[in-house]
C-alpha positions, 0 to 999 in steps of 0.5 A: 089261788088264781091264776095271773099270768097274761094269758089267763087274765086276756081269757077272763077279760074275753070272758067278762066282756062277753057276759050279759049286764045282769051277770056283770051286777051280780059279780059286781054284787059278789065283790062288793059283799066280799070286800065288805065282809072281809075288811069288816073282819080286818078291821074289827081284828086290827081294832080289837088288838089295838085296843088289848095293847093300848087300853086297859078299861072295857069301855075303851076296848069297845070303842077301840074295836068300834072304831076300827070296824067302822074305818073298815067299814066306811073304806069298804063303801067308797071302794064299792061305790066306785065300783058300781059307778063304772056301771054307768047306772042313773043316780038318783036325784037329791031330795028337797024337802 
């Protein structure tokens, strides 16, 4: 595992704060599809056991399972949203149609 304890975490935050803003996307990019694959995984878990207990047809089963794959998913895209919003990057106007 990593390491927690204050001295190493002031040498990652040297460390992180010295990086170019192309490293500091792409780590940005690293997290965000490992939050993502990792909740999708969790949450598709947590829907397919809730659906074997709760629900005995296929059809509820699936949509036990979709369910918790798409909180976990929604949950994921805040989450990184967030994190890409402290980048400071401009954000697209809305369109007008």
């Amino acid at each position: 595992g990593r390491s927690r304890s204050p001295a190493a975490l002031r040498a990652r935050a040297s460390v992180m704060a010295t990086r170019p803003p192309e490293l500091s996307m792409d780590a940005k990019w690293e997290a965000a599809i490992d939050l993502t694959l990792r909740r999708l995984v969790y949450g598709s878990l947590a829907g397919g056991a809730a659906g074997l207990l709760l629900f005995r047809g296929a059809g509820s089963r699936s949509a036990t399972l979709a369910f918790g794959a798409g909180a976990a998913l929604g949950s994921a895209y805040t989450d990184c949203a967030r994190q890409f919003e402290s980048l400071g990057l401009p954000k697209l106007p809305p369109r007008v149609d």
